[in-house]
Structures are given as C-alpha cells and as structure tokens.
C-alpha positions as CSV (number, residue, x, y, z in Angstrom):
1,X,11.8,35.6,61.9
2,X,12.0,36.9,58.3
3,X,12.0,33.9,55.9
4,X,15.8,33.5,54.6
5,X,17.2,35.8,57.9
6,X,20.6,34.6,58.8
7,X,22.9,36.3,61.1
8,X,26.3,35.1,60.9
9,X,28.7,35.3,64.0
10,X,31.0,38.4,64.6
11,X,28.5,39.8,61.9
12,X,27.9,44.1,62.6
13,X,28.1,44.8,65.8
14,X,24.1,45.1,67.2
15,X,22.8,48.6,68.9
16,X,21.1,47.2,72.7
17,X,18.7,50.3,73.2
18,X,17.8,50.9,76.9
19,X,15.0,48.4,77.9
20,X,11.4,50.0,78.1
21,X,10.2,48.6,81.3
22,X,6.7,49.7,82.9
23,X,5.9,47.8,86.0
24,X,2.6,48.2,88.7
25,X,-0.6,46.8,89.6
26,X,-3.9,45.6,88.1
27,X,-6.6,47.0,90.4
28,X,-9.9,45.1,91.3
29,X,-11.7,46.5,88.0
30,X,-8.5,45.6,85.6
31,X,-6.9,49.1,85.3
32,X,-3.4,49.2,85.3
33,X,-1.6,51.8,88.1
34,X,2.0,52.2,87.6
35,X,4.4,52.0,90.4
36,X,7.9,53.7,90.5
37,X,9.5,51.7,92.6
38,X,8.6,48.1,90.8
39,X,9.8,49.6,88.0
40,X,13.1,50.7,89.4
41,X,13.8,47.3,90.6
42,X,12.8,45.4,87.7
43,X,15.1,47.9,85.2
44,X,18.3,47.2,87.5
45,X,17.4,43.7,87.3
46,X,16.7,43.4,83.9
47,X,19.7,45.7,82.4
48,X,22.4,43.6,84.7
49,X,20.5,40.2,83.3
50,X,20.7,41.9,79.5
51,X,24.7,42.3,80.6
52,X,25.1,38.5,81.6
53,X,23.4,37.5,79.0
54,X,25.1,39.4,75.8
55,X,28.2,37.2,75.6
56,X,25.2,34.3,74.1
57,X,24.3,36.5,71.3
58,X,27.7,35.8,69.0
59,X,28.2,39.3,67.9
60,X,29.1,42.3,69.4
61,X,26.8,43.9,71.2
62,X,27.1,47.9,72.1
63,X,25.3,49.7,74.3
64,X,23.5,52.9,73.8
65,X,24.3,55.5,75.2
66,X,22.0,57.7,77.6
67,X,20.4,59.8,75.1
68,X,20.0,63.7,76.2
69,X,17.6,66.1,74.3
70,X,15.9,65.9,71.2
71,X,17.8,62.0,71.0
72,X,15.7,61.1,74.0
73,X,12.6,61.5,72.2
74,X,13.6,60.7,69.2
75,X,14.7,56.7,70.7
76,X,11.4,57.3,72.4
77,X,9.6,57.4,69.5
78,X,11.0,54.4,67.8
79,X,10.9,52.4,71.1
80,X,6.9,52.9,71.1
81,X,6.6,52.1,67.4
82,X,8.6,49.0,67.9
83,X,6.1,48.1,70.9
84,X,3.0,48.9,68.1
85,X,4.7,46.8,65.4
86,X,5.4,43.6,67.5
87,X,1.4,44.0,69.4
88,X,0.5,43.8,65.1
89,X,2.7,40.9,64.5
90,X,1.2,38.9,67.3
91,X,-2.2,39.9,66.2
92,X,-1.6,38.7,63.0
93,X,0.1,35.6,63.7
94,X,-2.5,34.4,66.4
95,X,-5.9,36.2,65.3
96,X,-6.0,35.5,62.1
97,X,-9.6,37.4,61.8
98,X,-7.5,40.7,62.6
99,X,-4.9,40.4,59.8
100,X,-3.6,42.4,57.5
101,X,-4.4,42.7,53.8
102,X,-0.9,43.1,53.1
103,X,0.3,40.2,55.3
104,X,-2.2,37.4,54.0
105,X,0.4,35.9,51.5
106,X,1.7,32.4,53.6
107,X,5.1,32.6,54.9
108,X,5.2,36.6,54.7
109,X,7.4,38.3,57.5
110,X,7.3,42.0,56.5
111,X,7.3,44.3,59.0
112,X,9.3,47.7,59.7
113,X,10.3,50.9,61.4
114,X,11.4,52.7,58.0
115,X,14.3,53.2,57.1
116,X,15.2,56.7,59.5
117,X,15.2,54.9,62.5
118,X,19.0,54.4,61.3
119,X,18.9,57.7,63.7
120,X,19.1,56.3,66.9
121,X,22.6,54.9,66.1
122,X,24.5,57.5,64.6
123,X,28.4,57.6,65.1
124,X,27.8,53.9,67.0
125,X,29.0,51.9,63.6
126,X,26.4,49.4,64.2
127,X,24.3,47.2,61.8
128,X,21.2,46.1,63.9
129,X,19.4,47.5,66.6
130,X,18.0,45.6,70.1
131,X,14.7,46.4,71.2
132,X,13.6,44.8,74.5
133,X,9.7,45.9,75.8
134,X,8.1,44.4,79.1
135,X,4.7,45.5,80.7
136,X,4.0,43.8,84.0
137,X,0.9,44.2,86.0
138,X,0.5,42.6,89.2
139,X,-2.7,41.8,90.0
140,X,-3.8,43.0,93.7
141,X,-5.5,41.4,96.3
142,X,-9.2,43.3,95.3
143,X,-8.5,41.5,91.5
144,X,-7.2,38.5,92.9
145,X,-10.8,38.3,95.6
146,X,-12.6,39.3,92.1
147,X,-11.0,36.6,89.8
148,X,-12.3,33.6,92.4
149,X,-15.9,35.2,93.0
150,X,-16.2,35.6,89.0
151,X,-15.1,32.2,89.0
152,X,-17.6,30.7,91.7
153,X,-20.4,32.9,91.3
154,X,-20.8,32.8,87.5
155,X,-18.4,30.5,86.2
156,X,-16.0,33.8,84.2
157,X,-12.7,33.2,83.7
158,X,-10.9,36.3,85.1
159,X,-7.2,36.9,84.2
160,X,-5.1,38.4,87.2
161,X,-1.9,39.9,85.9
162,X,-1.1,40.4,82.7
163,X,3.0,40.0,81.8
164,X,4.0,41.2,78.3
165,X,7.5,40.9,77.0
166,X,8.8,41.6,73.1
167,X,12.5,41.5,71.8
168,X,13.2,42.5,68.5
169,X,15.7,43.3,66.2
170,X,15.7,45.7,63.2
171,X,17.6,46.2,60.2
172,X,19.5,49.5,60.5
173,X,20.3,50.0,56.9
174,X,16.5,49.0,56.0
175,X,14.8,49.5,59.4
176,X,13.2,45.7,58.9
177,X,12.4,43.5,61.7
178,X,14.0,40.5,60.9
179,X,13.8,38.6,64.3
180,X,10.8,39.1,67.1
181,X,9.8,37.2,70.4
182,X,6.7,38.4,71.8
183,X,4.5,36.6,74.1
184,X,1.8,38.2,76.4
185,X,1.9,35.9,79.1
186,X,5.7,35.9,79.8
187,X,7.0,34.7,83.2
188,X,9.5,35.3,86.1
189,X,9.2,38.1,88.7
190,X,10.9,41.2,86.7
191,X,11.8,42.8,90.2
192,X,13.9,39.8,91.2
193,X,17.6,38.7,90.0
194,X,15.9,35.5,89.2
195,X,13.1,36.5,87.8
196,X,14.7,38.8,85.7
197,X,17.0,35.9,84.4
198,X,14.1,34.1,83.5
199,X,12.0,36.8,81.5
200,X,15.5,37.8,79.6
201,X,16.1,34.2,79.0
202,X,12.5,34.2,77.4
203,X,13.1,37.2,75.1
204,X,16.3,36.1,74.1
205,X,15.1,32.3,73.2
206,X,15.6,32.0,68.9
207,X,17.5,34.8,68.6
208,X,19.8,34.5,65.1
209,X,23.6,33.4,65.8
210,X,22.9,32.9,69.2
211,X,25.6,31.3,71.1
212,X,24.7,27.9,72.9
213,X,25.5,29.7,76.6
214,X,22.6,28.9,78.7
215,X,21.4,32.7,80.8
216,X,21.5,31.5,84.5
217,X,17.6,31.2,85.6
218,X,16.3,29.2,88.7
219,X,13.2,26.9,87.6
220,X,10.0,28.5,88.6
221,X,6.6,28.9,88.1
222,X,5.7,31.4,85.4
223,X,4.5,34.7,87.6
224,X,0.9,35.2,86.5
C-alpha cells in the first residue's frame, strides 16, 4: 500500500472492472495451453464470489458495465498494464537485484497507470478503480510424471502449476496504485464455488476500509 493511503468508509464509490481470468494447463515441458471451458467456470465463479464479497469493502462498489467497441479495448489495455505494473511491484519487492532505480529509496510505493486511465470510468462518478487478474495453470498428468522423475532421478525441484492472482486499486483522478495484493502461488480451485471463495478472499485480504465481514471459504489445501 502507498505510505500514508487511507480510505475512509462510504468514501467515492470504487469502479469493479470485469475480472481478467485465463485458466488451462501446464503441459509436460511447462507451456501453458489455455482451455475455454476452465476459464468459463472459473469467471462465473469468481464474478458471483466478487458479488458476495463487495458488501466487506465499506464503500460503494459499482460495477462496470460490458464495454462494446473501441471501450473494450480501451479497458483491455489498462487491464494488461495493471497486470505489467503489479508483475514489477512484486519484482521489486522480492528480488531486490531486479529493482528499479527509481524505486530504491526505502519505504517508496510509487507506481501508476497515468492519469487517462480516468477513461474507463466515464459517466460512472467513481473515485477508484478495482482491478482483479488470475492466471491459473494446472499442471497435467505428463508435468505431474515429470516433476517426481526430476525429483528422483536428479534431485530438481520441478514446480507443477503455477496460480497467479493480483488485486489492485488505482487512483482515478491520478491513476496511482495505492493498494495491491499479488502473490504467484495463490490457492483455491478457481473453477469451484469454494475455490473461488478462497482465491477472492486472498485478493481481497488488506484492502483499505475493509469491513470486518469474513468471505465464506471452506478450509483447504492451497491448489498447487
């Protein structure tokens, strides 16, 4: 979060963009294959978890609309930006070697989307904007097979799945991010109503003038 960030209760009304959601499989050699269906479940999962969940944020929260023309890539533009912006932040917070000049200063959180991305809410009277990102790839059987005989046969460590998630929130009269979770090894089964629960619980967790409401989750293993 940005150093001095508060967000008061019943503060502007925040923007909840439609979730980018990619879902599929890691194949035996680590390449990622999308897979239409996954990802169909896991966004009617996630979107009706997102709707439980926005009475614990303590301001209003308004949906975007479905966006039709040049809006749709316009929000996509922004929405891969924000996805480019928070993969930075967690390179500089966790690998120090790949930081920033301009970040080096102790206790610095300054990172944008410039100030047009303002654009994506037009007419919606809203003062921040909701960004919610998750990559999931589940690792098949042949990366599953490799990951033990890498293990036993030469003593590799060999990751199977990989289960990104980032939530942000962005300034709209600035276009600073004032408030990110981002973790690459997220958990719960995105194509499941629990699972679901659980990963939005995990993106949601810290955000600013959040209401103490629990999001309903079952208590299970992270999916790796």
């Amino acid at each position: 979060m940005r150093p001095g960030f508060t967000l008061p209760r019943g503060a502007a009304p925040i923007l909840l963009l439609r979730p980018r959601i990619i879902v599929g499989a890691q194949s035996t050699a680590g390449l990622f294959q999308a897979n239409a269906d996954w990802t169909a479940q896991a966004r009617e999962q996630i979107e009706a978890a997102l709707a439980a969940a926005q009475r614990t944020l303590g301001n209003e929260v308004v949906r975007a609309p479905e966006a039709i023309g040049a809006d749709t890539r316009l929000i996509a533009d922004y929405q891969a930006l924000f996805a480019v912006v928070a993969r930075s932040v967690i390179d500089d917070q966790f690998f120090k070697r790949n930081r920033l000049p301009t970040k080096r200063r102790a206790g610095q959180f300054d990172w944008t989307l410039g100030p047009d991305v303002a654009r994506i809410a037009r007419g919606q009277g809203c003062g921040y904007a909701l960004f919610v990102d998750t990559e999931d790839a589940y690792g098949s059987t042949g990366r599953k097979i490799f990951q033990v005989l890498a293990a036993v046969t030469v003593g590799v460590g060999v990751r199977s799945g990989e289960h990104t998630g980032y939530a942000g929130l962005v300034d709209l009269r600035t276009g600073d991010l004032v408030w990110l979770n981002a973790d690459r090894q997220m958990g719960g089964d995105v194509r499941t109503p629990e699972g679901a629960a659980k990963r939005v619980a995990e993106l949601l967790d810290g955000f600013p003038g959040r209401a103490e409401v629990p999001v309903t989750s079952v208590a299970a293993p992270k999916a790796r």
